[in-house]
Every structure is written in C-alpha cells, then in structure tokens.
C-alpha positions in Angstrom: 0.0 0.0 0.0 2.8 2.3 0.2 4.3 1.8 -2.9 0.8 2.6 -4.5 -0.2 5.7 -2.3 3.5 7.2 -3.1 2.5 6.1 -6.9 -0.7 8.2 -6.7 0.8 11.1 -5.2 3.6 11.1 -7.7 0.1 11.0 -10.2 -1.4 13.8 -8.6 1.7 16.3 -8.0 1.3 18.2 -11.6 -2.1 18.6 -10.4 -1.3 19.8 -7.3 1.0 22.2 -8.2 -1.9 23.7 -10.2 -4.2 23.8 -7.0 -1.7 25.5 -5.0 -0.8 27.7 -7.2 -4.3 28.7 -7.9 -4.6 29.4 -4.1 -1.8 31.5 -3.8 -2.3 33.7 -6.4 -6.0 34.4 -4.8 -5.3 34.4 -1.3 -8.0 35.4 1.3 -8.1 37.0 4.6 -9.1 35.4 8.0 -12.9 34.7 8.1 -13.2 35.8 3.9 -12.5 32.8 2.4 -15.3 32.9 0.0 -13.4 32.1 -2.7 -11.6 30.0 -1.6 -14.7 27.8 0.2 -15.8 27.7 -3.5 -12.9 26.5 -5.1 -12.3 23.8 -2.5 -16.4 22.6 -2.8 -15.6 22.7 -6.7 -12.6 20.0 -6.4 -14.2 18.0 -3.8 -17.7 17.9 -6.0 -15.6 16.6 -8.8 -13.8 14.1 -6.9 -17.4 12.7 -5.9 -16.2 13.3 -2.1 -19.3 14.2 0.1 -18.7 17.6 2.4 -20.8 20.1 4.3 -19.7 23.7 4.1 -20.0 26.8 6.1 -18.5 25.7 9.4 -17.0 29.0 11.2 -18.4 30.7 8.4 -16.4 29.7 5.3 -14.7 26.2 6.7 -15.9 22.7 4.9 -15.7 19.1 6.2 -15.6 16.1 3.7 -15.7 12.7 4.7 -14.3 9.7 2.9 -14.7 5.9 4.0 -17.4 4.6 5.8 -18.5 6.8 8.7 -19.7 4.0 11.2 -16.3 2.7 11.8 -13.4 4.5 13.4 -13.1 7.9 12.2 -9.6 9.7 12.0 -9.5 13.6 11.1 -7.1 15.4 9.1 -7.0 19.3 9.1 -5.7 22.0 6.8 -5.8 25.7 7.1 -7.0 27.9 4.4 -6.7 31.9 4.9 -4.2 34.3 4.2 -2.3 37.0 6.1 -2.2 40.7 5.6 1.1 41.1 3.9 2.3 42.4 0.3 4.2 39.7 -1.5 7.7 40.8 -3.3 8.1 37.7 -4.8 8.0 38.3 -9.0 7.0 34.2 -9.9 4.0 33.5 -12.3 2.1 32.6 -9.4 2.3 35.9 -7.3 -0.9 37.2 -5.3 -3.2 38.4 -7.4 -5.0 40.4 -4.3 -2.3 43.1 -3.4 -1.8 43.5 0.0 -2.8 39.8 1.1 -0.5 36.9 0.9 -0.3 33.3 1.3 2.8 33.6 4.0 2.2 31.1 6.2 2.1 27.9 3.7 -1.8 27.7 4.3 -2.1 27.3 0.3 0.1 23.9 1.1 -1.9 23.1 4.0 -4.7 22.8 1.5 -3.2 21.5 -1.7 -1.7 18.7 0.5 -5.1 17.4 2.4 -6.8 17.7 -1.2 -4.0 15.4 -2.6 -4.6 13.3 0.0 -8.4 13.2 -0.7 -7.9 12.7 -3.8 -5.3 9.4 -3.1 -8.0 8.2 -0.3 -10.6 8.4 -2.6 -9.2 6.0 -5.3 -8.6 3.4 -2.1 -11.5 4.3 -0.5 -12.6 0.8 -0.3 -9.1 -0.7 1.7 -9.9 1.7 4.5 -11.0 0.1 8.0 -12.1 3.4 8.8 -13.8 7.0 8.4 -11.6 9.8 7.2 -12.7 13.3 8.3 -11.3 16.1 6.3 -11.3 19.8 7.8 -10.7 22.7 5.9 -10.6 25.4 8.3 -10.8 29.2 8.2 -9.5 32.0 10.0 -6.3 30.0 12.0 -4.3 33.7 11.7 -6.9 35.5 13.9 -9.0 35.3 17.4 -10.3 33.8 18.2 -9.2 30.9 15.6 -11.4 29.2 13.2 -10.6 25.7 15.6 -12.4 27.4 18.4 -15.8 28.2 16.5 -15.4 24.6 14.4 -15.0 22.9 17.7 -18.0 24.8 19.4 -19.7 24.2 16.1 -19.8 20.5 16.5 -17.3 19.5 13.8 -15.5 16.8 16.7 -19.1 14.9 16.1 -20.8 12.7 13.8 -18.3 10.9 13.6 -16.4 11.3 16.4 -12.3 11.0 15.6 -10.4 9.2 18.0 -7.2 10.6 16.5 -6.5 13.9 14.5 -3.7 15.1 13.2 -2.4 18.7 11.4 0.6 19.6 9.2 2.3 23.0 8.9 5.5 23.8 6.4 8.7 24.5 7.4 11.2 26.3 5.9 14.3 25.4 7.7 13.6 21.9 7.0 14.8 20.6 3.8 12.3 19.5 1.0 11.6 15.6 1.4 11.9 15.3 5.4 9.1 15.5 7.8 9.7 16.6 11.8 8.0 15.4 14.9 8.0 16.1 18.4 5.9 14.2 21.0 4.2 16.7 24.2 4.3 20.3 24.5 5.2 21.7 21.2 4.2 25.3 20.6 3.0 27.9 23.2 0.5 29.3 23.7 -0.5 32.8 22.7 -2.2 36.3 24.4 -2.3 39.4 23.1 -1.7 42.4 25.4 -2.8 45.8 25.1 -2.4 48.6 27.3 -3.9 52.1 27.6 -1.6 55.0 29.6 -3.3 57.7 30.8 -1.8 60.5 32.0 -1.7 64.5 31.2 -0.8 66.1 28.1 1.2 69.4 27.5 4.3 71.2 26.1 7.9 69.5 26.8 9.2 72.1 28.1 6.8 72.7 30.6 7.2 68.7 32.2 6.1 70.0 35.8 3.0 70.9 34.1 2.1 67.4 33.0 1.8 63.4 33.8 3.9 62.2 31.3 2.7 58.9 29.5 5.8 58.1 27.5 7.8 58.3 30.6 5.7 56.2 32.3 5.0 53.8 29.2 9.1 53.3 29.2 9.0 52.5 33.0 5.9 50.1 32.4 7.9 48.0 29.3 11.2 47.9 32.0 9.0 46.7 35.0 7.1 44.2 32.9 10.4 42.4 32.1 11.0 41.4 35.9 7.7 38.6 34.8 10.0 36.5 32.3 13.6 37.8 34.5 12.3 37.2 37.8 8.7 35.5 38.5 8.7 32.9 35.6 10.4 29.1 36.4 13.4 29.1 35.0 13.0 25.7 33.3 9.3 26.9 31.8 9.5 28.1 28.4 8.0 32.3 28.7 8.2 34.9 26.4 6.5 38.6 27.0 7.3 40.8 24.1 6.0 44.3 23.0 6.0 45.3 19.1 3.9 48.0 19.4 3.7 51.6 21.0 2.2 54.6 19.5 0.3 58.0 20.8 -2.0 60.0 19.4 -1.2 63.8 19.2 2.4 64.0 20.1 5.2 65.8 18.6 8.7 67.0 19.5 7.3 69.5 21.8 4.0 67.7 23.1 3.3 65.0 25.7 0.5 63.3 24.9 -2.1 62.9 27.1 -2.4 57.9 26.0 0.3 56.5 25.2 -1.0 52.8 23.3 0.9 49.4 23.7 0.6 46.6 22.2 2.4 43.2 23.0 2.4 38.9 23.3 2.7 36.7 26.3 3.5 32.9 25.6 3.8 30.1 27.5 3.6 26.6 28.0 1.5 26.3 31.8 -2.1 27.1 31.8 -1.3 27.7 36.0 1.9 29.8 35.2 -0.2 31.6 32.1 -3.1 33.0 34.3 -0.6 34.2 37.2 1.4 35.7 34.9 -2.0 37.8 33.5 -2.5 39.0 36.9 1.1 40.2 37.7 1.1 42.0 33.9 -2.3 43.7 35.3 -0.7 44.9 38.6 2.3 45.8 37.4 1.6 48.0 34.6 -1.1 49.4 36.8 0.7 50.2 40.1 3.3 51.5 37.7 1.5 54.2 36.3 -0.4 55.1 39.5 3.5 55.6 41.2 4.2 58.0 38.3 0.6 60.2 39.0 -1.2 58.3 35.4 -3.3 55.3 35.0 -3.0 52.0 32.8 -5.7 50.2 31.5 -5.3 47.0 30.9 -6.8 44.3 27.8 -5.5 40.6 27.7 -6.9 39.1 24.9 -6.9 35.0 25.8 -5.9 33.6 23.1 -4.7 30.0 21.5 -3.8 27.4 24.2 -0.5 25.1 23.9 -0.3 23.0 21.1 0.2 19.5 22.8 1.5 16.7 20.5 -0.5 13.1 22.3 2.9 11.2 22.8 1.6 7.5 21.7 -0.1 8.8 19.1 2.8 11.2 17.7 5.3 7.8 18.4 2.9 5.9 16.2 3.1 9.0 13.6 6.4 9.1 13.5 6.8 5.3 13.0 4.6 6.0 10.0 6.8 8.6 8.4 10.3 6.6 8.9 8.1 4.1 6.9 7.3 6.2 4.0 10.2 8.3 3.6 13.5 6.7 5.6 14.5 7.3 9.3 17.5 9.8 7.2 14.2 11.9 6.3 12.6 12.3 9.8 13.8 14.6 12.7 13.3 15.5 15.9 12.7 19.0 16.4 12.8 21.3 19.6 9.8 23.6 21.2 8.5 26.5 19.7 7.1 29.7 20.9 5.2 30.7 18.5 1.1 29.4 18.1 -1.1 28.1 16.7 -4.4 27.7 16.9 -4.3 23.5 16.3 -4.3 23.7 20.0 -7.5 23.9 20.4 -8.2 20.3 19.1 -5.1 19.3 20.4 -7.2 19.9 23.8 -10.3 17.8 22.5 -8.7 14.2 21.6 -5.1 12.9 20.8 -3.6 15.0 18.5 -0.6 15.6 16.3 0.9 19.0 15.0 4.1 18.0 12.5 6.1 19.8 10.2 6.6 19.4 6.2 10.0 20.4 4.8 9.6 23.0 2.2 12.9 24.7 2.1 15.6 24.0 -0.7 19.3 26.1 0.4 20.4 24.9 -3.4 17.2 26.9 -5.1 17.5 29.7 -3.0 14.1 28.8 -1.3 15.2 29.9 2.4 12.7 32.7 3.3 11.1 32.1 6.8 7.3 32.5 7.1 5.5 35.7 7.8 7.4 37.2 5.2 6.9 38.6 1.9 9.5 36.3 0.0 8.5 33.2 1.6 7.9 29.9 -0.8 7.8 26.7 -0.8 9.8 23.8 -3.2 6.9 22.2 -4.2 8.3 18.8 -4.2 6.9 19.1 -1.1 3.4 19.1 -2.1 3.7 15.3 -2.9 5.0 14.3 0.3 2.6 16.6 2.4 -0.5 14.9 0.7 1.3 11.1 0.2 2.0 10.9 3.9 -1.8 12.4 5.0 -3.3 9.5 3.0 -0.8 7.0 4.3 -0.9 7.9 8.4 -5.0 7.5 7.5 -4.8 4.2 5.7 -2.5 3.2 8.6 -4.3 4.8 11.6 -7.6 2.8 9.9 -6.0 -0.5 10.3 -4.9 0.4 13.6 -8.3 1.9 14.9 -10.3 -1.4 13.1 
C-alpha cells in the first residue's frame, strides 16, 4: 500500500502544483474565504467526495470511508495573512496587500491530494476519514475554536486527529515530529496609559505617559527575568507603541501598547496575567497616570499526544526513511491546532519545504517566503498514508 499511495501522489503532484498555485495567487483574509470555500467545494464535487460547508463561516468538512467505523481527522488551514508579496514568480498574489505567507495554500493543496489518493482506495480503508478545511487559524479567536463549538468533533467522532504546517528550515523531502508540549500558547496584550498632556518644556505641568510607558515596558520584564520558572518556556514581548497627538514639543495625554505573552503552563499563564495587570497598573499610579489593561486570551498550547505522535512518526520513517525524519525542539510561536489538540489525541508536525540549493530559504510571515513544491507530494502522500494506517490500527 505504500508503494501505490506514493505512486498516486507522484500522479497527482502536476495537479497539485496547479491547485496551489491557484490558491496563492488568490489568497483570502481570516474569516473571507469565500473564494476559496468555492474553489475547495468545486474540487471536492468533482472528486465525488461528500462535504458540508460553512462551518465558522467559510470552513468545509468532507468525509471519505465509511462513517460508522473508526473515524480519523485530518486538518488543513485555508486563509491568508495581511502582507504584500515581493516575490515576482507567475504565481504571485493576485490580491495586493494579502498573501499566502504562512504555507496555508500547502496546507490545502496537501489534504486535497490526500483526498484525492484516499478516494481511489476508499474501499481498503478500516475506517472514516474526516477532512477539515478550516478558516481564520491567523486570527481570534481561531477558526478551531468556532469549528470545535460548532460540532465539527461529532458525527463521527475521531479518536485521532492530526495537522501539518510547512517549514522552511527543514529541507524538502523530510518530515519533523515532536511528541508533548510543542508550541506555546498565545495572548495578546494591550495597554492604555493615561496621564496628562502638555508642552515639553513645561514637564512639571504634565503626567507624562511616554515616561511612564518606558517604566511600564522595564517593569514588565522582571515577569519573564524574575517571576517565571526558570526551566518553563515564557516569552513577554511588546512590538507596538504609538500616541495619538504627540510631537517633539508635546506630551501626549495615551500613550497605546501593544504586546504577546507565551507560555507553555495554563497555571503559570493565568498568574502571569495578573502580575502583567498589577504591574503595569501600580506602575502608572507611582508615576501620578493610570493604565488600563486588555488581555486578549488567546490559543492554548499546542500538545503533541505522545503515543499517538510515536505511532506517527513510525509512519513517516516508513514512507520516507528514518535519514528523512527529525526531531525537532519547542517553539514559541502558536497556533491555533491547540485547540483540538485539547479535544482528543492529537498531532501537530512539520513538512520540509525549504531547498538552500534553489535559494528557497525565506522564513514564514514574510513577503518572500515559498515553498519547493516537491513538497506538495510528500505533504498529501503521507496524509493519505498515516489515514490508511491509523484505519488499520483503529479497526
């Protein structure tokens, strides 16, 4: 079964190349992937696969196998990110100003290839196959979050779900795993200085917000320097501060910033909310201003089951040599997989995409990133063969 399921994707890869690049040139927005929806729906019709659409709004769920037995879920995310592509290939964003950044057109591409492979064995499964094409992972509060609360973890039930993301420091042709905590999770922070305007050179006539804003990004530090466990993964970082009718010669009366806090301890993650809240708030009051205070909760950890993710990873030395698997360390950034990561054993991996001989290096999130897409193969070969595998093992 191997040998024909690497066959069929070897078929399908001219095909898939079309698909992805079809999605990247007409990439959508969080939550606006109309078009996308569509052209999904329109592949899936043609492939005979039975789906259900508008789950979060613009998400779809096909199913392939018999849904009475053992059902084992696959996800792919669809939407886009805010960003103007540079790149000058064929296949450039059409929609300037939005960008497929974050491989989420490979996401997609690769769990259609792998409909496309289970379809044409569709009758050696021992099992369901649930197929999730979700919307909105790049924005609160994640398109996992409404899907979940939507009911998309029922009829069928999975037992066993797993997600793949690209990765660009991993060579084309290798696929990385690592079992437990894997990726942080994610809050956004946003506070409010208040103080009181007026001319610099007149400071004993004013509260000064920037002042205090500067003391506020210092004190905050003592969280990750002083309060966090040394041996627990914590990042607080700020990217953002900004006022509204300063100049040279003016204090402003707000001063706005705008931050992340990550983690890896839902117990360490809520104490650390509280100290951010009295800390920029006592702060401020020492310095005569006030600081509001906004934590936006956002995607929890991203926890990789460890049986299930050993069982995985058994699968992958299998279909592409133990040379072309690897361990790989934590991360601190999100994603929003870890939400159904906290529903059912899950597994969040990562597909090579990089190529240092092509010049294909660019990390994600950034307006040269691309992909080899040799990759596109491999992503959808191995979906099809970790469900034709997990259905023998679930039967």
């Amino acid at each position: 079964m191997k040998n024909k399921i690497q066959a069929l994707a070897e078929k399908y890869q001219k095909r898939l190349v079309e698909i992805r690049r079809h999605i990247h040139m007409y990439p959508e927005l969080s939550f606006q992937e109309v078009s996308t929806g569509k052209y999904i729906q329109s592949i899936l019709t043609e492939l005979k696969v039975p789906f259900t659409s508008g789950w979060a709004g613009t998400g779809i769920v096909a199913l392939i196998g018999d849904p009475s037995k053992p059902c084992y879920a696959m996800r792919a995310d669809i939407d886009a990110l805010p960003i103007l592509e540079t790149n000058e290939h064929t296949y450039k964003s059409r929609n300037e100003g939005v960008m497929h950044a974050c491989g989420h057109d490979v996401h997609t591409s690769s769990l259609i290839g792998a409909a496309m492979i289970l379809k044409e064995i569709e009758d050696e499964l021992d099992g369901c196959v649930k197929l999730i094409f979700q919307p909105g992972e790049e924005k609160l509060p994640g398109g996992a979050s409404i899907m979940i609360k939507e009911g998309v973890l029922n009829d069928p039930n999975p037992k066993y779900m797993i997600g793949q993301h690209v990765h660009p420091p991993l060579e084309v042709g290798k696929l990385g795993f690592r079992p437990g905590k894997y990726m942080a999770s994610a809050d956004e922070i946003r506070l409010r200085v208040i103080g009181k305007g007026g001319h610099a050179a007149l400071p004993q006539n004013c509260v000064d917000t920037l002042l205090i804003a500067a003391r506020i990004l210092l004190n905050l530090q003592e969280i990750v320097a002083r309060n966090a466990n040394p041996s627990m993964p914590t990042v607080l970082s700020f990217g953002k501060i900004y006022s509204e009718g300063g100049a040279t010669n003016i204090i402003p009366d707000e001063v706005h910033i705008e931050g992340t806090f990550r983690t890896m301890n839902e117990s360490w993650r809520k104490a650390a909310h509280q100290k951010i809240s009295k800390i920029a708030q006592e702060t401020a009051l020492m310095m005569g201003g006030e600081c509001e205070v906004d934590i936006a909760v956002g995607y929890p950890c991203v926890v990789n089951e460890p049986d299930l993710t050993a069982r995985i990873r058994r699968y992958a030395v299998d279909y592409l040599g133990a040379e072309n698997v690897v361990d790989l360390p934590i991360r601190l950034t999100s994603e929003d997989f870890g939400w159904f990561s906290q529903e059912l054993p899950a597994c969040f991996y990562r597909l090579g995409t990089g190529n240092q001989a092509k010049g294909i290096t660019s990390p994600v999130h950034t307006s040269t990133f691309d992909v080899d897409e040799k990759a596109l193969k491999i992503g959808a070969g191995f979906m099809a063969y970790s469900a034709y595998m997990n259905s023998k093992h679930m039967a």
